[in-house]
N, C-alpha and C positions, 0 to 999 in steps of 0.2 A: 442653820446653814446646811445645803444640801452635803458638800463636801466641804476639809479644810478651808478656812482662806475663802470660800463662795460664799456668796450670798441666798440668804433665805428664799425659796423661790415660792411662788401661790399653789406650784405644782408640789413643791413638798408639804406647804401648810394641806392641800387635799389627801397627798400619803398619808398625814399623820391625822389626818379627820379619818380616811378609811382603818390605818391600824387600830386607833380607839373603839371605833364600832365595832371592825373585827371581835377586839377583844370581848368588848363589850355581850356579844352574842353568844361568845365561846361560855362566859360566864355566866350570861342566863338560861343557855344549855346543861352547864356542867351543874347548876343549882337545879335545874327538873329530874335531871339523870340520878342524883344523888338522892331526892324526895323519890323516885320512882321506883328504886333500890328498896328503899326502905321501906315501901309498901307490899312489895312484891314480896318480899322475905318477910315480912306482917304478915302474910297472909297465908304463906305456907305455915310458920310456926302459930299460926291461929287454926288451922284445916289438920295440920299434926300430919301433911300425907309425907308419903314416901319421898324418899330424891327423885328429881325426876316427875314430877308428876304434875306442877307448873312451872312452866316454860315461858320467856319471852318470846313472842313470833315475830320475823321479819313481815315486812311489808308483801301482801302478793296481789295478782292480776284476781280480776272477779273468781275467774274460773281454776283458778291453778291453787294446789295445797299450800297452808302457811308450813315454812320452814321453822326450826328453832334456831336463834340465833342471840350471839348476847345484847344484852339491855342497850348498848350507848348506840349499834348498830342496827336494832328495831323499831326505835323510841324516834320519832318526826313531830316537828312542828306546822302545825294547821296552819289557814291562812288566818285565821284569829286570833293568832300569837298561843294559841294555848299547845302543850306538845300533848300525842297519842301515843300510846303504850297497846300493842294487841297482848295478851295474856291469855294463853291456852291451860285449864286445870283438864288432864284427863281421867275421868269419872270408869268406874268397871265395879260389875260384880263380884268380880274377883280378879287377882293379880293373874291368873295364869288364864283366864278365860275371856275369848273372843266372842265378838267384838267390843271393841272399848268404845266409847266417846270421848271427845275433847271439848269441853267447851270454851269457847273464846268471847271474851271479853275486852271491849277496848276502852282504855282508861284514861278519862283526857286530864291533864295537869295544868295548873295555871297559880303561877304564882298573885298573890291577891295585897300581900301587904310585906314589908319584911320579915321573912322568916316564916311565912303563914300560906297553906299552897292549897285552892279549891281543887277535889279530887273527884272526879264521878263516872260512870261508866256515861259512854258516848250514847247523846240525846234520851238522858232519861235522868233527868234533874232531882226527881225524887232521891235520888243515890249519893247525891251531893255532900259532900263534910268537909269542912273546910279545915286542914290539920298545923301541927305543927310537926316535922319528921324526928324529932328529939321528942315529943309527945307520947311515950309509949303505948299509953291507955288512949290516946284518938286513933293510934293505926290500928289496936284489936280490934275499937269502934267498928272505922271503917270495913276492916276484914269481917268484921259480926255481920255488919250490911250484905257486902258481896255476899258472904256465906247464905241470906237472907234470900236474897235475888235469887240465886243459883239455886236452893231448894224450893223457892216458891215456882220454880221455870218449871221442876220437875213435878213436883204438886198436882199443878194446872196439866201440864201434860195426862198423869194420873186420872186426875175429875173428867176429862175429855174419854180418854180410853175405857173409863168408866161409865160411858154414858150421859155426864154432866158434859158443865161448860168448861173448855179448857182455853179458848184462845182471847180472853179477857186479858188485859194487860198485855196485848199484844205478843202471848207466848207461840212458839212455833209449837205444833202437836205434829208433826211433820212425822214416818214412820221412822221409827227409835234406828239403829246403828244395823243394818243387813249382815251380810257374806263379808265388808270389809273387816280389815282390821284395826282400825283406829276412825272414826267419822267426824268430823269439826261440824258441832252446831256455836252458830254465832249469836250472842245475847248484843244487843246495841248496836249502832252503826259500824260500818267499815271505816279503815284508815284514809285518810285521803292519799291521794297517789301523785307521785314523786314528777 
């Protein structure tokens, strides 16, 4: 009954169809956000860096810098049900020397069974591991992986500048970090946009 004493209307059996789904979402939101936590902090205590040195990135335009912002406020769901995470780890020669690079990374999530979330960076399947977030030893996994990626990015950069072949595997050889002070190179597809 909608109120005391009324009768059940078709209009509140739709309310309470839409607050279920609400809910519904909010909770297979709050189940990515939580797997996506626990990767992201895998993977700083897998890299050993500093505070501070990966970051969650909010969503941006092609051309405009990603901001850092926290995890629940960065993290979107695709139109494939799967949610995206962009992750910036900023790479330097040294802590007090310019310019730095960031490299970004965007990590799509998708829950696959209960309990059990496919994780891999955006369009590039290879990177793929399907976890459990309570699994401690699959999120090093994973993080071993990224770490993998991320130095073979640099590798290939290297054999290029070197003379070899460096843009195999679709790596950017693109010129390393100029005059700025921080430069986002992106590994994988962009976020889709809101």
């Amino acid at each position: 009954m909608s109120e005391e004493g009324e009768k059940r209307t078709r209009f509140d059996d739709l309310c309470a169809s839409y607050a279920a789904a609400r809910q519904s979402f909010f909770d297979y939101r709050d189940r990515h956000v939580a797997v996506a936590g626990k990767v992201v902090r895998g993977l700083v205590e897998y890299l050993g860096c500093p505070r501070g040195q990966v970051v969650c990135l909010l969503p941006a335009e092609e051309d405009e810098e990603h901001e850092k912002g926290p995890l629940p406020a960065a993290i979107r769901l695709g139109e494939d049900g799967s949610w995206h995470l962009r992750v910036g780890v900023t790479v330097y020669q040294s802590p007090t020397t310019f310019p730095q690079e960031r490299l970004v990374l965007t990590l799509v999530f998708k829950q696959t069974t209960e309990g059990r979330f496919a994780v891999q960076v955006a369009d590039m399947t290879s990177t793929r591991r399907e976890i459990h977030p309570d699994d401690q030893s699959a999120v090093a996994a994973l993080s071993g992986a990224l770490f993998d990626l991320i130095s073979s990015h640099y590798r290939a950069q290297k054999r290029f500048y070197d003379g070899g072949q460096g843009e195999d595997a679709g790596v950017d050889v693109s010129q390393p970090a100029g005059e700025q002070q921080v430069v986002d190179r992106i590994i994988g597809f962009r976020l889709p946009k809101n």
